[in-house]
N, C-alpha and C positions, 0 to 999 in steps of 0.2 A: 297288464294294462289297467290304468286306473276303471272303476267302476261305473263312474259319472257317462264315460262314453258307450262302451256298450255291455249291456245286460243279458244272461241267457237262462232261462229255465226248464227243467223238466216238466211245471207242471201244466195242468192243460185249464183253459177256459169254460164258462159254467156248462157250453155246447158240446166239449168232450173235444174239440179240437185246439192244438197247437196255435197257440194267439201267435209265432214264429212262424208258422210253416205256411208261409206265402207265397206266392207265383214270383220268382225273379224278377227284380224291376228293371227297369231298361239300362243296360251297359252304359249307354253314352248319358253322362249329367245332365248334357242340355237340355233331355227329352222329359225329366223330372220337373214337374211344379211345383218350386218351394212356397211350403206354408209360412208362416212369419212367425214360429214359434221353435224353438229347439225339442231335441231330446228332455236334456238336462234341463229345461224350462218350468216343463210339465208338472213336477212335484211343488214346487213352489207357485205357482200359479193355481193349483187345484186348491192349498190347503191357505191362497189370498181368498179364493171365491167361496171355499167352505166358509171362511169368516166373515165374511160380506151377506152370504148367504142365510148365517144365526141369525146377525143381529135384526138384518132384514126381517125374516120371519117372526124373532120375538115384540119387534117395536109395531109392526103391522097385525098381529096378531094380536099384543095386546090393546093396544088402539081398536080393533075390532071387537073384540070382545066388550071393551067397556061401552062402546056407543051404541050397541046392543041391548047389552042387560042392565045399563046405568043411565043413557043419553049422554054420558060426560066422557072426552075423551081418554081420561086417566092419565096414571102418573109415567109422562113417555123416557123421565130422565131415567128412573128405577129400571125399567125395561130396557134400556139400552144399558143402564149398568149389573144388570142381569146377564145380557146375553155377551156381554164382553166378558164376564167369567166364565158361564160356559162354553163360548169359542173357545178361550186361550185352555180349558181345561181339554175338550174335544179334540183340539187341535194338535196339543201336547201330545196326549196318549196315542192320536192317531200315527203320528210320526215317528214318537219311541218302537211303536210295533210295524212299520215300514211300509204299510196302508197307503201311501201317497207316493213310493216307486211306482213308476210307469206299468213295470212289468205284474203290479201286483193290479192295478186298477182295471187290469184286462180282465180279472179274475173273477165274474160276475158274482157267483155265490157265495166268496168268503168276501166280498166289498158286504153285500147285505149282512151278513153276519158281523162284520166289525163295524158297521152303523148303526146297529141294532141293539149288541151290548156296549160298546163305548157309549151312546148317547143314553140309554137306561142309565149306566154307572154313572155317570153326569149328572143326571136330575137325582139320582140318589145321593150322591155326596153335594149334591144341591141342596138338597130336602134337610140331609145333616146339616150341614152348615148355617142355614135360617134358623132351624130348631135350636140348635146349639147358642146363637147370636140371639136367641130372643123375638126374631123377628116374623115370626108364623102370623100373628094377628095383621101384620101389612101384609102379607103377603096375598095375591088374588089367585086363591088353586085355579079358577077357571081360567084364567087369563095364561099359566105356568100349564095346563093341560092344552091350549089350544096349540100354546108356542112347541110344544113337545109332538104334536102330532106335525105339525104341519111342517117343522123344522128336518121332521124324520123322511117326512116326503121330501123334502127339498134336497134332502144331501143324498137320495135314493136316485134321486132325478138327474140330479148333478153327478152323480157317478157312471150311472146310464148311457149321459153324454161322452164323458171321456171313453170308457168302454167303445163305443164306436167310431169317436172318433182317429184312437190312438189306433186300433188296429185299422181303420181304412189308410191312416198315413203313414203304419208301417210296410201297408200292402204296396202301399204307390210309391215307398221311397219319399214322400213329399215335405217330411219335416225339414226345416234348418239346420243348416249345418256349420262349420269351418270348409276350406277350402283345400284340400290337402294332398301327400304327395306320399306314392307307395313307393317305396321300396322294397324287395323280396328277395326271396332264395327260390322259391318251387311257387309257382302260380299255377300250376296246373293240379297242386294238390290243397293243403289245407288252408294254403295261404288264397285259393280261388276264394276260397268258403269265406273265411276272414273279408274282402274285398267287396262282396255282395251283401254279406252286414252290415260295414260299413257304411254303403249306399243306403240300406233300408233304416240306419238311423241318422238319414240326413247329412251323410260328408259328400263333401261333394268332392270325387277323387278326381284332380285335374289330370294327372299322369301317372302313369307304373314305370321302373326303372327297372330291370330284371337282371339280379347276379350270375349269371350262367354256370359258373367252377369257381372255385376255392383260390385261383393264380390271382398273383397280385397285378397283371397285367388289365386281367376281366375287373376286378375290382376296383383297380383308380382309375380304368376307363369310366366304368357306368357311373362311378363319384362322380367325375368330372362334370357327365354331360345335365347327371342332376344337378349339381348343384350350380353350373351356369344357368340352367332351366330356372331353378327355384332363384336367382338373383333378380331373373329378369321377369320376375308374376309375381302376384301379389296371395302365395301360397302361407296359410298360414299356420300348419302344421304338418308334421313328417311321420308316416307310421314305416314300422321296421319292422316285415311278417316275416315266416318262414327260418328255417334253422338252419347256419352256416356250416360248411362243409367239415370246416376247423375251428375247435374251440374261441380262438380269441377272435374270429370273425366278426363278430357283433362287436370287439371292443373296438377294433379297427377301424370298422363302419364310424361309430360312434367318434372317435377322435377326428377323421373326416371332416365330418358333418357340425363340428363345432366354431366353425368358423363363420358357422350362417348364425343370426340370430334369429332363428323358428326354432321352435320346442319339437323334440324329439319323441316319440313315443313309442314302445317294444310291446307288439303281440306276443306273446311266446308261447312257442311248443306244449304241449298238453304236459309233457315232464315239466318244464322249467318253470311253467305256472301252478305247479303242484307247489315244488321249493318256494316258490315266490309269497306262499298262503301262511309259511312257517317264520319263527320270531326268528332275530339273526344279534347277536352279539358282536363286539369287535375287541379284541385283545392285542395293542397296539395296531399293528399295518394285517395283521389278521383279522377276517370274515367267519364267524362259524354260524350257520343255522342250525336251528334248534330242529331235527327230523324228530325229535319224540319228546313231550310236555311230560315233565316231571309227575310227580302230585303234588299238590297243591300246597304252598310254602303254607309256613303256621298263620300267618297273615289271615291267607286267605279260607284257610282251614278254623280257623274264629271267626272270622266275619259270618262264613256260610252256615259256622254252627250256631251263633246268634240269631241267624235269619231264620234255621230249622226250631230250633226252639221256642223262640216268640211265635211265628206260624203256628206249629202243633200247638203247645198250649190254647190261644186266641180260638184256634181251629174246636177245640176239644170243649171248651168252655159254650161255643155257641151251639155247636151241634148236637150235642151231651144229650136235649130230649128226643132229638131224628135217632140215635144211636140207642136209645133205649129201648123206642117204637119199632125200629127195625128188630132188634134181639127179640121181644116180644112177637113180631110179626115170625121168625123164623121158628121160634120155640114153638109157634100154634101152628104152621103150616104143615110141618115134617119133623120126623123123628130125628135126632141128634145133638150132636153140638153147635151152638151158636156161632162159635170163632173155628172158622178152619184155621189146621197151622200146618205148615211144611217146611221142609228145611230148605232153603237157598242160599246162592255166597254171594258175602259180601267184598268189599273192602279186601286187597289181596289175598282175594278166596278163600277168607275165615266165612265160615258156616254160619249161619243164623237160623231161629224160626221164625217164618214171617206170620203175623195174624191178619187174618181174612174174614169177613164176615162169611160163614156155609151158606151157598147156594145151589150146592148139587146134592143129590142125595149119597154120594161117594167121598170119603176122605183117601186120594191116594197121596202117597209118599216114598217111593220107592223107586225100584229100577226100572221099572215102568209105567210111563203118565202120559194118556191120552190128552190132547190139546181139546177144550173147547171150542165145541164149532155149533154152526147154524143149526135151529131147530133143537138140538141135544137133548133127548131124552135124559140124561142125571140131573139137568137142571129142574129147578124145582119153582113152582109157578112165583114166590118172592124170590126167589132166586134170579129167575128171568130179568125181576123187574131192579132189584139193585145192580144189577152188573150188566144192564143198560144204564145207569143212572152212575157207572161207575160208583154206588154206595158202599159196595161190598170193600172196594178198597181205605175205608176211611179208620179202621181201627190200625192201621199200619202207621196213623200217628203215634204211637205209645210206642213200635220199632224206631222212628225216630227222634222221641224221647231218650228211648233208652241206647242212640249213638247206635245203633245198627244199619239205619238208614238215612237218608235227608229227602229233604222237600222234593227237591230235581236232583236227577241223575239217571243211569240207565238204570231199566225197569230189571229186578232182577227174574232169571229164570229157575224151574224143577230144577234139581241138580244131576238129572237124568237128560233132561233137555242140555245143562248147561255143558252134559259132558260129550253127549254128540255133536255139540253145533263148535267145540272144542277142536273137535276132530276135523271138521268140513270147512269151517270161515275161517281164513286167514284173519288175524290179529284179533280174533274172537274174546279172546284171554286180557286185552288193554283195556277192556271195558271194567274190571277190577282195580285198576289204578284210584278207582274215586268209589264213593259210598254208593249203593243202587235208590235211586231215587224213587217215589210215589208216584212222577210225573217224571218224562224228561224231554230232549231235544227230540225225540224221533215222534214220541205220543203229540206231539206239537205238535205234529206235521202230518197226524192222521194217520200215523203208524199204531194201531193199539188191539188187540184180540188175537186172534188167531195167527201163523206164522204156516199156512198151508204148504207152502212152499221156501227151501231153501232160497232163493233167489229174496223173496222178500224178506228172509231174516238177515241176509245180507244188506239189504239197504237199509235196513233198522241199525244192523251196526255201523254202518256207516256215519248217519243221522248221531248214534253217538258217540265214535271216535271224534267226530267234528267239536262235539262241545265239550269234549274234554280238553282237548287242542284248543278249544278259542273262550273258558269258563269265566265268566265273569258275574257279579251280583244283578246287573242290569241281562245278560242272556237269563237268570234266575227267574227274574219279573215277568220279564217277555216271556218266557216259557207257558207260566202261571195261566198271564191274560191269554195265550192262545188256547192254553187248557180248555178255559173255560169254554170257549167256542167251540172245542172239539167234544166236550161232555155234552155241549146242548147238541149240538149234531147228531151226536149218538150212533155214529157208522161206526163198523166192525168190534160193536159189545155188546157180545152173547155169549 
């Protein structure tokens, strides 16, 4: 089912609870008070007020500022042609990284977090761009400080509000909706579940129609009496839950049903919406889906290595004196080697050595490697401090140099770790289909340090089976800017 209608996540809100897991709202629609605003509303509406809300901030603030420290109201066009570029750049970034779904704005701590560096990264390629343009001597820093402060509170404040609003109106049922008409196979099982979502995002379900058996008797009955029903209401969409007895049930359904002009919509089965996630081909009157993503055609196997290459170098070139100061820092702390190396696979489990900046006082390599965990006596007091800072990982630019690794991809493991988690996770071994990356889909998502348990090295590989299956230049990006929010974070790196 498309995505615009309903959304569902695993993760949890900044209070540790399920922004989902609400008290059932009331069965009967009547008993629901519709708000005047949709689901599917809410993203576009937020990121109109986010831009209503800059320019406000930058044209009143610098207004304030100057009547202050100059008596004269200053220059209000500049100010509003100021904060129309950092809207439209704010606004952009915020969207590319999906900061403005519903489901994300519940999310109190990573909202501050992506207000906090996106609006930084704003006034910095701000700051660049004046400099660049010559224009620093007009520019008023005091007036561009006040708008940055007070612009940061407003989009804090404004996120705040949706935060409680969107979960009171998911709790109540009370968003807007369509008006619409179930269909099903089993209501009493996962199609109930289905039915009270849809309520808590505002549909408002006028009737259930229920398939009892697979006989075509039960079936052009209960067509029938829906679709007289729907002729004679002003229903404005049909959902189709739950999974037919016999494969072509749903096509059946569907040919029915085409004789009404209401748009059709199919929840499906936790299988069928697996397949449904996968690319699909057609080879004349033939269907095939793609169950498993090649590697990555030569296309895109340039493009990505373009992208690694300018990265690392750019990377190497800025850093070069943090990379010095750390090897010095190590050299004076503890005895050893600067660069830890170990061997890992890459790329259809060809072998590499990866470089590390040493942070422990142990270099193992071998058939047995203890995982880094909290507190770790081998870590070494600069050791602590880079690999919190994730710095320890930044000489593994020169691996991606030298085509052993890329920017994004799965994070590679010991080849001791790689060969038991071999053994235990199913599809463990697909993660080789692509280069292991510095950064990937899973460290994006707060996956990064220790793997104490099986179960969570399982949803790491999950995290990146997905983006292998779904790789694209713009997931690269995304990837990156979440990085960075997860490096300032700094949860589970020791």
């Amino acid at each position: 089912m498309p995505d615009r209608h309903i959304s569902t996540t695993s993760r949890t809100a900044g209070d540790g609870a399920d922004p989902f897991d609400n008290p059932a709202v009331p069965a009967n629609d009547d008993e629901i008070r519709r708000w005047a605003i949709s689901y599917d509303g809410i993203s576009w509406l937020v990121a109109l007020l986010d831009v209503l809300i800059i320019v406000a901030t930058a044209c009143v603030s610098g207004l304030a500022y100057h009547l202050v420290a100059f008596g004269t109201p200053g220059d209000t066009a500049r100010d509003f042609a100021v904060s129309g570029f950092v809207a439209a750049f704010f606004v952009f970034v915020t969207h590319l990284r999906k900061f403005y779904d519903p489901t994300e704005l519940l999310i109190w701590n990573d909202q501050i977090r992506n207000v906090l560096l996106t609006w930084g990264c704003t006034f910095v390629f701000l700051g660049g761009l004046v400099f660049s343009l010559g224009a620093s001597k007009e520019a008023s820093r005091g007036a561009i400080f006040c708008f940055a402060i007070s612009g940061a509170a407003g989009l804090l404040i404004h996120r705040l509000f949706w935060r409680v609003f969107i979960g009171r109106a998911l709790a109540a049922g009370s968003l807007a909706g369509r008006k619409v008409v179930v269909i099903g196979w089993d209501f009493a099982g996962a199609a109930s579940q289905c039915t009270t979502t849809l309520r808590r995002f505002g549909f408002q379900i006028v009737r259930q129609f229920t398939i009892e058996d697979s006989s075509a008797a039960e079936l052009n009955g209960c067509l029938a009496r829906a679709i007289a029903f729907i002729r004679a209401s002003d229903i404005e969409e049909i959902y189709l839950l739950g999974t037919p007895d016999r494969p072509d049930g749903i096509r059946d359904v569907i040919q029915r049903l085409r004789i009404l002009p209401v748009p059709v919509t199919l929840i499906p089965d936790a299988a069928t919406a697996d397949l449904l996630r996968h690319s699909c081909h057609q080879f004349g009157h033939l269907v095939a889906v793609e169950l498993q993503r090649p590697p990555l055609s030569a296309y895109e196997r340039a493009a990505k290595r373009v992208m690694d290459i300018v990265i690392a170098m750019c990377a190497l070139i800025v850093l070069l004196p943090l990379l010095l100061l750390v090897a010095l820092a190590i050299k004076i702390d503890s005895p050893g080697p600067v660069l830890f190396r170990q061997n890992r696979r890459g790329f259809n489990g060809k072998r590499f050595v990866i470089f590390k900046f040493r942070s422990m006082s142990v270099l193992e390599d071998g058939a047995s490697i203890r995982q880094a965990r909290a507190a770790d006596g081998r870590v070494t007091r600069v050791g602590a401090f880079i690999r919190r800072c994730s710095i320890d990982e930044l000489p593994q630019f020169f691996n991606v140099l030298h085509g052993e690794m890329s920017i994004v991809g799965p994070r590679p493991h010991a080849i001791a770790h790689d060969d038991y988690f071999l053994r235990q996770i199913e599809n463990y071994a697909f993660r080789h289909h692509v280069k292991p990356g510095i950064t990937g889909w899973a460290q994006a998502h707060g996956y990064r340090g220790e793997t104490e348990t099986l179960q969570k090295m399982q949803q790491r590989v999950e995290y990146d089976l997905w983006y292998i299956n779904n790789w694209s230049i713009w997931i690269d990006l995304l990837i990156l800017l979440r990085t960075i929010g997860e490096v300032v974070r700094g949860e589970n790196a020791y």
